[in-house]
N, C-alpha and C positions, 0 to 999 in steps of 0.2 A: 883517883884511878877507879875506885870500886861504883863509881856514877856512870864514869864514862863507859864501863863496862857492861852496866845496866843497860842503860840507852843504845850501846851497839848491839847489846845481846836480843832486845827487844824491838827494835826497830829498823835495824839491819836484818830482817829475815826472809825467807822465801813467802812465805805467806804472808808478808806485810808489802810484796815487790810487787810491781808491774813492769814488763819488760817487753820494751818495743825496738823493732825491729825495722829497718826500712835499707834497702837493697837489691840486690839479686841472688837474692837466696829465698829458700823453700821452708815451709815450716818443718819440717821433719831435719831440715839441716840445723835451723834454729834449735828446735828443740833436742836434736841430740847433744850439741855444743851444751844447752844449760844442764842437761842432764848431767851430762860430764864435769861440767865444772861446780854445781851446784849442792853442797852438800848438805843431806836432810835436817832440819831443825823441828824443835816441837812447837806446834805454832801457840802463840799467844796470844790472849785478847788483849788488846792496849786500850787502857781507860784515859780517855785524857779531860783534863779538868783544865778552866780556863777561868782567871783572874776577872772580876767582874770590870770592863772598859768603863769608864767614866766619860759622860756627857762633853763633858767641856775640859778643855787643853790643859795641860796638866804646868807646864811653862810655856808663855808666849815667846821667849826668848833663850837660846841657849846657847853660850860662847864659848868657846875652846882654846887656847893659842897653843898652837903646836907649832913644829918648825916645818912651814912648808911655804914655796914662791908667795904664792897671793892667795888669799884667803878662799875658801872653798864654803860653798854655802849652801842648802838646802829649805826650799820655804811649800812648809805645807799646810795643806786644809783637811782637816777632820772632820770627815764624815760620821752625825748622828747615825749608827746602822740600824735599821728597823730590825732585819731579819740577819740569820747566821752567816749569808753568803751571799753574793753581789749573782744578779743573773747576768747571763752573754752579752743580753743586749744592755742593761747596767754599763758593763765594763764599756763596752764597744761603742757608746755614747760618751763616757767618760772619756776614750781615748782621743776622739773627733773632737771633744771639746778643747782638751789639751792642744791638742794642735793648733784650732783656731784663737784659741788667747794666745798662748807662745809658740808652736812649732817654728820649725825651720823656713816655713813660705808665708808665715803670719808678719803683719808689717811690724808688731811689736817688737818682734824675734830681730827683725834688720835693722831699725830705729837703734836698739839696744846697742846689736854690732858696730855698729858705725860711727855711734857715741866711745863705745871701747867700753860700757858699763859689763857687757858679758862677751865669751870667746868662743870659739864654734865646741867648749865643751859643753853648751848650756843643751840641758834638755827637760823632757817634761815625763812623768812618768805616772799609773794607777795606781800603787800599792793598796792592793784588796786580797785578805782572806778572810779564815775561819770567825766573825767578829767585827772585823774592821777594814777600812781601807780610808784611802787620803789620796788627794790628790795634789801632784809635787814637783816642784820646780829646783834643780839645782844647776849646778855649775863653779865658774870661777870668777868673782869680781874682787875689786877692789874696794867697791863701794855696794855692796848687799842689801845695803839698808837701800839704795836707791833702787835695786833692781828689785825689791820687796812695792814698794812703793808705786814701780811703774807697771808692774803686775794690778797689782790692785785696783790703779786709774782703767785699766787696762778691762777688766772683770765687772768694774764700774759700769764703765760704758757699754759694754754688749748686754746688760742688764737692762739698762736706759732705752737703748736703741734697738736691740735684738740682732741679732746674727743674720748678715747679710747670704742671700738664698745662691750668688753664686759660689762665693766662700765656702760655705757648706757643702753646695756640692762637687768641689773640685778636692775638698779633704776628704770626702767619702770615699772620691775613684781613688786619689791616693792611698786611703788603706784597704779598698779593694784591690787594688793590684800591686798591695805590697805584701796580701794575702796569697794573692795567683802566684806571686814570682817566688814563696814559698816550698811551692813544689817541685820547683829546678834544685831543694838541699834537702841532703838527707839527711842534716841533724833535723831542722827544721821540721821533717815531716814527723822524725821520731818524737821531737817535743809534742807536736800537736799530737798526736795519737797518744802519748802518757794525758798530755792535758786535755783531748776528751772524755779520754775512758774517767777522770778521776770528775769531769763536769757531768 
């Protein structure tokens, strides 16, 4: 309890917040709301120390059996990080590529489906912060090991051959205008404006 109370007390504070706001309201409306609701604290410096990552994969393999339908899986690639924090266009390369190994319009993504090896929970994801990131496939199979496997053929190949130029750019418009249609929500807009102001 006396942890948890530390880390709320320190990291839960007004000086450690950023608060965005996206609607039809004014800043002075905003701001008298947090005014109101917000009560002063002493602010704090937070130090934060970070375990030294290691190079290379700590287990290549990790099983579970818990009680659930069909096994659930997650296969990822760890990134050697040169530097503390991946750049925009880092990530936004990393996303395009996820897509074109496995997204949802990649033929690896239908092949999969159709075989029945993964179900429309499969997706692909960056995981990057302060240190680290990976790039990550998970979902639901039955057979993991094989959807491990047809990833890899899969990684093989656009290695060998290179990324086909209209593929690439039909995944481009796709997350440009999965950017534009962004702005039709207002969480969406509030996320991005905490995740610029903190880029």
């Amino acid at each position: 309890a006396d942890l948890l109370y530390d880390c709320y007390n320190t990291f839960y504070n007004p000086a450690n917040m950023v608060l965005a706001v996206a609607g039809n309201v004014t800043v002075e409306q905003v701001l008298a709301v947090a005014d109101k609701m917000l009560k002063p604290k002493e602010c704090k410096k937070i130090e934060r120390s970070f375990e030294p990552e290691p190079e290379t994969v700590v287990e290549s393999t990790v099983v579970r059996n818990l009680e659930v339908s069909m096994p659930i899986f997650a296969i990822c690639f760890k990134e050697n990080v040169k530097t503390p924090e991946r750049t925009l266009k880092e990530v936004v390369e990393s996303e395009i590529l996820l897509d074109i190994i496995a997204g949802n319009t990649s033929s690896l993504y239908e092949e999969m489906l159709l075989e029945g090896l993964i179900n429309p929970s499969f997706s692909t994801e960056y995981f990057e912060g302060f240190g680290y990131s990976a790039h990550i496939f998970n979902g639901d199979s039955n057979e993991p090991e094989k959807v491990r496997e047809r990833i890899n053929a899969e990684i093989s190949r656009l290695i060998e051959t290179g990324v086909d130029k209209d593929t690439f750019e039909r995944i481009k418009k796709k997350h440009y205008g999965s950017f534009i249609m962004n702005f039709n929500d207002v969480d969406s807009l509030s996320n991005a404006l905490v995740g610029a102001y903190f880029n």
